[in-house]
MMTF fields as JSON, N, C-alpha, C and O atoms, coordinates in Angstrom:
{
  "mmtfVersion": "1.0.0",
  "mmtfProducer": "UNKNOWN",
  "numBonds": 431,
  "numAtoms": 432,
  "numGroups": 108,
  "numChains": 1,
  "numModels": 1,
  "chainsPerModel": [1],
  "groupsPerChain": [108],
  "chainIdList": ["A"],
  "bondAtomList": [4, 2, 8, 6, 12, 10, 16, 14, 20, 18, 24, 22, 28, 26, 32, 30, 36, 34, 40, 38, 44, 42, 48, 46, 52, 50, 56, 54, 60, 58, 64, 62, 68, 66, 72, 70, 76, 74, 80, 78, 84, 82, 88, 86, 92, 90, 96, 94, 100, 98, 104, 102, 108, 106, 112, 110, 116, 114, 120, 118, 124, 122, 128, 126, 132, 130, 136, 134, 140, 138, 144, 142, 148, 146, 152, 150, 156, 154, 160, 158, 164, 162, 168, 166, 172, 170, 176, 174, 180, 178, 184, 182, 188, 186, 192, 190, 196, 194, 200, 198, 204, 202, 208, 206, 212, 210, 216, 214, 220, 218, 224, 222, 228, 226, 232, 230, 236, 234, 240, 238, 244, 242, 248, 246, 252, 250, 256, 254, 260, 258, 264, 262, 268, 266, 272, 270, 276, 274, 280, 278, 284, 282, 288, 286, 292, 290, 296, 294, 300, 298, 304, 302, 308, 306, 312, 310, 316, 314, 320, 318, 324, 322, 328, 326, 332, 330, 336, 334, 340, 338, 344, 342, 348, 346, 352, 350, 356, 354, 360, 358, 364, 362, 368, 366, 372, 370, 376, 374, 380, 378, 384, 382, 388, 386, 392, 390, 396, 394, 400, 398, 404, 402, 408, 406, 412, 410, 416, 414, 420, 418, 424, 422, 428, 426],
  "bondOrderList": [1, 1, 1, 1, 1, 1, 1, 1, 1, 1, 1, 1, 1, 1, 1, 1, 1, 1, 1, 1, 1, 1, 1, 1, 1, 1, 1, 1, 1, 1, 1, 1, 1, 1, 1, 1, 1, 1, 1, 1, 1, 1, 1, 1, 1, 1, 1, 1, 1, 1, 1, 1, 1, 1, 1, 1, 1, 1, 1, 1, 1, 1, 1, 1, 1, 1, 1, 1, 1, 1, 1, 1, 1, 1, 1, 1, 1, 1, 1, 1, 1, 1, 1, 1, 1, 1, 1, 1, 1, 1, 1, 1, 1, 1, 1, 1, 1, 1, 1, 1, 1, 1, 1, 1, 1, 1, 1],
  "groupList": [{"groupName": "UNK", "atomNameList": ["N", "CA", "C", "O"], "elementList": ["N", "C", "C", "O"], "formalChargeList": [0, 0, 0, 0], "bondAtomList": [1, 0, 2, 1, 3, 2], "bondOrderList": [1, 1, 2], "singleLetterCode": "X", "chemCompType": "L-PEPTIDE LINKING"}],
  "groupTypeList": [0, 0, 0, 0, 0, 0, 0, 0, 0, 0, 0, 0, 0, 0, 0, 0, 0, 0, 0, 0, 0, 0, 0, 0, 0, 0, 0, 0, 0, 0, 0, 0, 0, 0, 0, 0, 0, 0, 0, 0, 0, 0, 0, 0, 0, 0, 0, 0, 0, 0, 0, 0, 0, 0, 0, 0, 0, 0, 0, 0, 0, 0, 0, 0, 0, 0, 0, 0, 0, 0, 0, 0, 0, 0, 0, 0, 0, 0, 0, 0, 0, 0, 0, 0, 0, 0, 0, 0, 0, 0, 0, 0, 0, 0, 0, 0, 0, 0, 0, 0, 0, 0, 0, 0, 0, 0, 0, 0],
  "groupIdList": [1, 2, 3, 4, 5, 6, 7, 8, 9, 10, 11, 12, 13, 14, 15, 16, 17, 18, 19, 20, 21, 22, 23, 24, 25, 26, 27, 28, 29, 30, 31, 32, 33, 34, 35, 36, 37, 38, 39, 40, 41, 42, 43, 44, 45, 46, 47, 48, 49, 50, 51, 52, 53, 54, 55, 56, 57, 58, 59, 60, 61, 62, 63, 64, 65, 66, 67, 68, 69, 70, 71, 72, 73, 74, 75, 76, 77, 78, 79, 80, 81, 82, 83, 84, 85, 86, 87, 88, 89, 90, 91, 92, 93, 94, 95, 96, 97, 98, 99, 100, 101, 102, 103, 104, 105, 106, 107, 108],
  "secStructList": [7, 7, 7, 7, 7, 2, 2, 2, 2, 2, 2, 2, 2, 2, 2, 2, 2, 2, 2, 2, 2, 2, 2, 2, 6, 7, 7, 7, 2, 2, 2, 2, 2, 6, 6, 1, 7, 7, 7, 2, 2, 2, 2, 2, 2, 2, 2, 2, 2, 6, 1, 7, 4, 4, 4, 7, 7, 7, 7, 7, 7, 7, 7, 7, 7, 4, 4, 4, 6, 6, 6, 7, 7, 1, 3, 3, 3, 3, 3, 7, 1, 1, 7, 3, 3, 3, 3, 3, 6, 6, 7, 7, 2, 2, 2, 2, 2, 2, 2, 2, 2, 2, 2, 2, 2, 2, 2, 7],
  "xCoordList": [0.831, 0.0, 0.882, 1.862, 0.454, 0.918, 0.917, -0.202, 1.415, 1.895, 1.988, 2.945, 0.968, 1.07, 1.921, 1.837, 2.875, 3.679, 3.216, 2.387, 3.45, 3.207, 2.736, 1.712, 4.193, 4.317, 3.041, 2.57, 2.527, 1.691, 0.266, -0.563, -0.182, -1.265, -0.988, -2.162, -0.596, -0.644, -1.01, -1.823, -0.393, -0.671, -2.158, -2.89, -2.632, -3.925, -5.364, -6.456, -4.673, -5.887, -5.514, -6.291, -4.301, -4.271, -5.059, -5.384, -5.451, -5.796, -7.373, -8.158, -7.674, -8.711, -9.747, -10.974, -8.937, -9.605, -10.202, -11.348, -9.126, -9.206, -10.366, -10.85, -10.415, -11.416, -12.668, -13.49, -13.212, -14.117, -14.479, -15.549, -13.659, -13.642, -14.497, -15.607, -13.69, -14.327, -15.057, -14.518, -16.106, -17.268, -17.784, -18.214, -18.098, -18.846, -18.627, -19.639, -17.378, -17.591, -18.544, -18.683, -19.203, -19.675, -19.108, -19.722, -17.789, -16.407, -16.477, -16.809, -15.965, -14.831, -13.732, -12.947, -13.518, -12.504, -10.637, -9.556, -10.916, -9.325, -9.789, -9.048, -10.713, -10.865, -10.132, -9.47, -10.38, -10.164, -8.826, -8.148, -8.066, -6.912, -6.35, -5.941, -6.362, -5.419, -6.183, -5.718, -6.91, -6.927, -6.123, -5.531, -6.178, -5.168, -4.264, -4.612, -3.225, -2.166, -1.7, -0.567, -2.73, -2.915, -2.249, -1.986, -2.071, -1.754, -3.586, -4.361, -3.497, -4.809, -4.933, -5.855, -3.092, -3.322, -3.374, -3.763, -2.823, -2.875, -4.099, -4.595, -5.12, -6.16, -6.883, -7.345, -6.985, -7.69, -7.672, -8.527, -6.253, -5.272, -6.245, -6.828, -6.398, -7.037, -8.076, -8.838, -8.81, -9.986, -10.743, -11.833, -10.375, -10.266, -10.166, -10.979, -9.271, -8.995, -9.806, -10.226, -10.057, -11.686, -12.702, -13.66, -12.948, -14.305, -14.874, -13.95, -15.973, -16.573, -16.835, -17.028, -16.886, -17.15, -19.075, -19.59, -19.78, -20.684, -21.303, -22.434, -20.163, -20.767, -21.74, -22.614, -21.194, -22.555, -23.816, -23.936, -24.896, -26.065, -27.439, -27.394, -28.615, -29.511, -30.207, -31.168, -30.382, -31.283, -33.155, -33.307, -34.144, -35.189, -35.636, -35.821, -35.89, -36.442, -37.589, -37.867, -38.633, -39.864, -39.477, -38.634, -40.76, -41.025, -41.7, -42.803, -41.678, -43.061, -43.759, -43.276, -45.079, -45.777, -45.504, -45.152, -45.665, -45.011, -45.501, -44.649, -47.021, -47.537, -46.849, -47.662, -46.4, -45.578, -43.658, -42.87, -43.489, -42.18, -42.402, -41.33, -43.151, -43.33, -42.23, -42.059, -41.802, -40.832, -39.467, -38.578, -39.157, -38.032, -38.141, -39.219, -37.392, -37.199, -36.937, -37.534, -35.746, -35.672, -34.948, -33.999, -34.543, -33.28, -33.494, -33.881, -33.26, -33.635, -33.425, -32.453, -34.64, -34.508, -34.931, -36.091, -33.784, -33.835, -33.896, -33.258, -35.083, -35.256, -35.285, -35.974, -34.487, -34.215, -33.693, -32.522, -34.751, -34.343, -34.265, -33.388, -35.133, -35.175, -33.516, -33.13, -32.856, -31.769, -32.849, -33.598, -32.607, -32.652, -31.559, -31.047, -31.276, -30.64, -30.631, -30.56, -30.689, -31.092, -30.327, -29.489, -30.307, -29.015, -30.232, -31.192, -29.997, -30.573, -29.518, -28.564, -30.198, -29.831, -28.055, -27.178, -27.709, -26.211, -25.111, -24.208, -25.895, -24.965, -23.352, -23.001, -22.724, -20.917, -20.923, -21.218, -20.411, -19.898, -18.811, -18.371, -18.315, -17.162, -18.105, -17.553, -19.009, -19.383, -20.334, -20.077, -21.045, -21.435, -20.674, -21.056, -19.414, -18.446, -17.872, -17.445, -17.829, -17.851, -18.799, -18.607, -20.107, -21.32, -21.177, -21.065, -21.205, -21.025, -19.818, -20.145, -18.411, -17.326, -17.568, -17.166, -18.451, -18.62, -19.825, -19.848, -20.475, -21.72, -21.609, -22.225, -20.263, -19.18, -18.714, -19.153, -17.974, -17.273, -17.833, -17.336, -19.218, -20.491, -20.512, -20.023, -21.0, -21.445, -20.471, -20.992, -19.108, -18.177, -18.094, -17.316],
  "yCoordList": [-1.173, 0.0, 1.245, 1.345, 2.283, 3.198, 4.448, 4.958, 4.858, 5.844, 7.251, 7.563, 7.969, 9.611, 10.363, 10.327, 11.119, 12.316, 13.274, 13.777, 13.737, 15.318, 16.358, 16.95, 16.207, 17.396, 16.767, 17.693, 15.814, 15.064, 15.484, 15.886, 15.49, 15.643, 17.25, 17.497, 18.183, 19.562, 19.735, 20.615, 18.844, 19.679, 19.409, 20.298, 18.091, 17.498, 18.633, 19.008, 18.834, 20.029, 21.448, 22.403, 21.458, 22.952, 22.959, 24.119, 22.137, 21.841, 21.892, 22.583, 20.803, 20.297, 21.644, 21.634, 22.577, 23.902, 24.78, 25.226, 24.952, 25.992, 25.223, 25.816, 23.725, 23.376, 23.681, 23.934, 23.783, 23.976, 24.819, 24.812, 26.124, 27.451, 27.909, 28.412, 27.585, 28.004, 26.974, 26.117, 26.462, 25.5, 26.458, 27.063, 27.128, 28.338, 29.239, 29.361, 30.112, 31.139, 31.507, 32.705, 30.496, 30.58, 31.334, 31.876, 31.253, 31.7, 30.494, 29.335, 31.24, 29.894, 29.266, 29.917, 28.537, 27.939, 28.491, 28.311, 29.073, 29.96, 30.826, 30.705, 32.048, 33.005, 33.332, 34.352, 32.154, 31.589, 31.477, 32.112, 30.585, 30.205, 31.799, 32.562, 31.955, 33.192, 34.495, 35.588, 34.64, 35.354, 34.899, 35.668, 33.515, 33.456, 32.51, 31.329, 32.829, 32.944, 31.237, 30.922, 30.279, 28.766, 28.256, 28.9, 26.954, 26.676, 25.698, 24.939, 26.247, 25.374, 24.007, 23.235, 23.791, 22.614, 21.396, 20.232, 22.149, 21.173, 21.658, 20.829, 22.802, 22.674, 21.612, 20.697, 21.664, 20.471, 18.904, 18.115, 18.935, 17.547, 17.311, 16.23, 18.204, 17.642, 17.993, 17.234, 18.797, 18.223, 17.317, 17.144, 16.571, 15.314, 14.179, 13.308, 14.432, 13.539, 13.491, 12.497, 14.774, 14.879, 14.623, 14.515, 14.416, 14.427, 13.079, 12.361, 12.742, 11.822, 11.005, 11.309, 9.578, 8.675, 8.742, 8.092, 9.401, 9.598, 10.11, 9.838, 11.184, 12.614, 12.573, 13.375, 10.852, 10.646, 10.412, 9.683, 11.164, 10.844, 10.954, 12.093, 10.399, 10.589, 11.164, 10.877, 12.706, 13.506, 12.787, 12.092, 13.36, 13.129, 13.562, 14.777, 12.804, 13.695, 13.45, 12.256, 14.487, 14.116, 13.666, 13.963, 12.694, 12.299, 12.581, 12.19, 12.963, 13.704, 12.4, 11.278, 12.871, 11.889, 12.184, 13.32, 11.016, 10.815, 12.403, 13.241, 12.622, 13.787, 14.662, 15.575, 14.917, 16.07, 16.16, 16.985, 15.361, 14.999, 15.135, 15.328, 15.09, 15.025, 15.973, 15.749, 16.688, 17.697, 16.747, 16.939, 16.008, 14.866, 13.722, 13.13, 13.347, 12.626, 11.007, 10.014, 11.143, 10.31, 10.324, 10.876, 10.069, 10.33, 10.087, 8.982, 11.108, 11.278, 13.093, 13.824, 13.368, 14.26, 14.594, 14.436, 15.145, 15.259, 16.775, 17.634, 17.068, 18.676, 18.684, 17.868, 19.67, 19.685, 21.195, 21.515, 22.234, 23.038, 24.451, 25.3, 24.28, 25.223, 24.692, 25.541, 23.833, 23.149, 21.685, 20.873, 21.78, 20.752, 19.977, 20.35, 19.09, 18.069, 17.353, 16.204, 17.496, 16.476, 15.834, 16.436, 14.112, 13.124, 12.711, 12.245, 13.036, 12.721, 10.886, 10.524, 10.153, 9.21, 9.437, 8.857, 10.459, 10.45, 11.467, 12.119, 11.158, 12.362, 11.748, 10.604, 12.826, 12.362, 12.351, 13.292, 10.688, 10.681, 11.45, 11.392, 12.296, 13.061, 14.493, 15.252, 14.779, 15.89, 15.598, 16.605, 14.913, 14.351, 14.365, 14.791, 13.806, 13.803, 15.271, 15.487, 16.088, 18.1, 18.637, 19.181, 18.17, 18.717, 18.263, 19.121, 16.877, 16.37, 17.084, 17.584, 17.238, 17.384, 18.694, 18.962, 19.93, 20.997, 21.25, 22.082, 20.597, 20.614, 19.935, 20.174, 18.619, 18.548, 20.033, 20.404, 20.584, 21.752, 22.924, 23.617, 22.813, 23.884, 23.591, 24.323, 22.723, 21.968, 21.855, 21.808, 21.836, 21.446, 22.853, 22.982],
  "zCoordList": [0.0, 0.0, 0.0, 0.737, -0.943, -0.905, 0.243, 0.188, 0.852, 1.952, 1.159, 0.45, 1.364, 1.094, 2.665, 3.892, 1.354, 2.548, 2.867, 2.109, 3.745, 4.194, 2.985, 2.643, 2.524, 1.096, 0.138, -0.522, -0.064, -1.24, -0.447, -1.263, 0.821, 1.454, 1.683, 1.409, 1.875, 1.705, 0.21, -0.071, -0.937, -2.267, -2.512, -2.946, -2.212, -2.339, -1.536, -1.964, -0.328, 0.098, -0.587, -0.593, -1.129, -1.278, -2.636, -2.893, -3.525, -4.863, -4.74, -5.389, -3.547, -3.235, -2.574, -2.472, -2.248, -1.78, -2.84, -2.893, -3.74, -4.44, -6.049, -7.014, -5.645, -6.636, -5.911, -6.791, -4.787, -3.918, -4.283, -4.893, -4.059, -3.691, -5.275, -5.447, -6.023, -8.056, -7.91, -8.611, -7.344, -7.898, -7.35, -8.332, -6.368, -5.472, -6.543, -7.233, -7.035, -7.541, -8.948, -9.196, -9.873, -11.041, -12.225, -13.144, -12.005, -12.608, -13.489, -13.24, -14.891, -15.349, -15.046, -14.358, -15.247, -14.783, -15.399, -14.84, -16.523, -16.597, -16.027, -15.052, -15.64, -15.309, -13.939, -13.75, -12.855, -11.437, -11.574, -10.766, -12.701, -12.765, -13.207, -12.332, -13.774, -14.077, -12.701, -13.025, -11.69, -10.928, -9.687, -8.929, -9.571, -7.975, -9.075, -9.071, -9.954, -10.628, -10.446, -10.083, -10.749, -10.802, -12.181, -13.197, -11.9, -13.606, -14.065, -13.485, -15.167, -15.955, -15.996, -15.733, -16.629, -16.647, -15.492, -15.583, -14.376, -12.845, -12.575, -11.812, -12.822, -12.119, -12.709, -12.027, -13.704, -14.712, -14.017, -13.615, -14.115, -13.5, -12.06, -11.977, -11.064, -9.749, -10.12, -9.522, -10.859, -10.644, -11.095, -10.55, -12.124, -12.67, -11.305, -10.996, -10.846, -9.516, -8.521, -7.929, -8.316, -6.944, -7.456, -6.69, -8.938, -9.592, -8.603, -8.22, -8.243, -7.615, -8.493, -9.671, -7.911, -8.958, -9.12, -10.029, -8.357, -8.488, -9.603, -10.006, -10.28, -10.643, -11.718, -12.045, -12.443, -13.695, -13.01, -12.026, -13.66, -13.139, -13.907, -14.372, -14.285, -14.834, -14.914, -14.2, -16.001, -15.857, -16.761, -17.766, -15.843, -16.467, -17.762, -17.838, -18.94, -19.901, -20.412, -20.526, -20.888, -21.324, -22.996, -23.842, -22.848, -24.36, -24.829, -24.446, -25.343, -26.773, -27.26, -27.419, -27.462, -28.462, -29.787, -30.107, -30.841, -31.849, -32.62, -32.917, -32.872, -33.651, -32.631, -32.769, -32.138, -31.73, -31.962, -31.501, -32.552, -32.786, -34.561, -35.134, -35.13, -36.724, -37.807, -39.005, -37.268, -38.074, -37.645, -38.474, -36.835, -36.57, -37.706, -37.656, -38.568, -39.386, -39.044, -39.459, -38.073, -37.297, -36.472, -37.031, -35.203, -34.031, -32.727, -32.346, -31.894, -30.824, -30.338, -30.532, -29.716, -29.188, -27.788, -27.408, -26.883, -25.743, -25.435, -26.043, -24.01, -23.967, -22.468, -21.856, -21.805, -20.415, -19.886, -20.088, -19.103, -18.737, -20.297, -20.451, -20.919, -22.272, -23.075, -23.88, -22.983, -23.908, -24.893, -24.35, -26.076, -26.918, -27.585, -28.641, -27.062, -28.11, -28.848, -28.411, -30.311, -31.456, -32.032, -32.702, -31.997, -32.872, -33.325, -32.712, -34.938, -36.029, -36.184, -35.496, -37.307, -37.664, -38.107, -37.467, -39.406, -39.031, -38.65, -39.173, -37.016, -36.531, -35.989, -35.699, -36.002, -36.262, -34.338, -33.6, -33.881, -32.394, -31.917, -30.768, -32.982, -32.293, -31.931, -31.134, -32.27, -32.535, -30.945, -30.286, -30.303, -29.438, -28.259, -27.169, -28.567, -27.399, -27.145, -26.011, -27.889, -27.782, -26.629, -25.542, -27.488, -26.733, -24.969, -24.092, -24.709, -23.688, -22.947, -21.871, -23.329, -22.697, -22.177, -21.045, -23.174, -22.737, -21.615, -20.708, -21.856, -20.684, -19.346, -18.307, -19.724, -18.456, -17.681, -16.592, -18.31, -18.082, -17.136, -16.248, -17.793, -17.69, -15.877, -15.017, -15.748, -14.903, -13.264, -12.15, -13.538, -12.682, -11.885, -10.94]
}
């Protein structure tokens, strides 16, 4: 088993604070970093690390009945909070994994 030091448990709360601290502020996240003079890319780095394994979770979405979906060709469309999301039959998975990574982002 691995043994954390002193120096490794000071960097962990000092990281672990200041991810706290910008989830409170509704700051972006460079904004925070470049005001208390952080690096991006270690903030990134821990907060990746504190992320909870929880943090995926299932939002509710309504379904439309079909005559109300009729201008949809075919796909899926999801509506939550005045946001719509539409994957038509060929929508590109990279373009998916954007949307997601940013509404990650949004979110943290």
């Amino acid at each position: 088993m691995k043994t954390i030091t002193d120096e490794q448990m000071q960097k962990r709360k000092f990281w672990k604070r200041h991810i706290e601290e910008w989830r409170g502020t509704g700051s972006r996240q460079a904004e925070y970093c470049r005001q208390h003079k952080l690096s991006a890319k270690s903030f990134t780095y821990w907060k990746g690390i504190f992320r909870e394994k929880s943090a995926v979770s299932f939002v509710p979405v309504e379904v439309k009945p079909e005559a109300q979906m009729a201008d949809i060709s075919s796909g899926l469309v999801l509506c939550k909070d005045g946001y719509r999301i539409e994957i038509k039959e060929d929508f590109k998975p990279e373009a998916l994994g954007k949307v997601l990574r940013i509404i990650r982002e949004l979110q943290c």
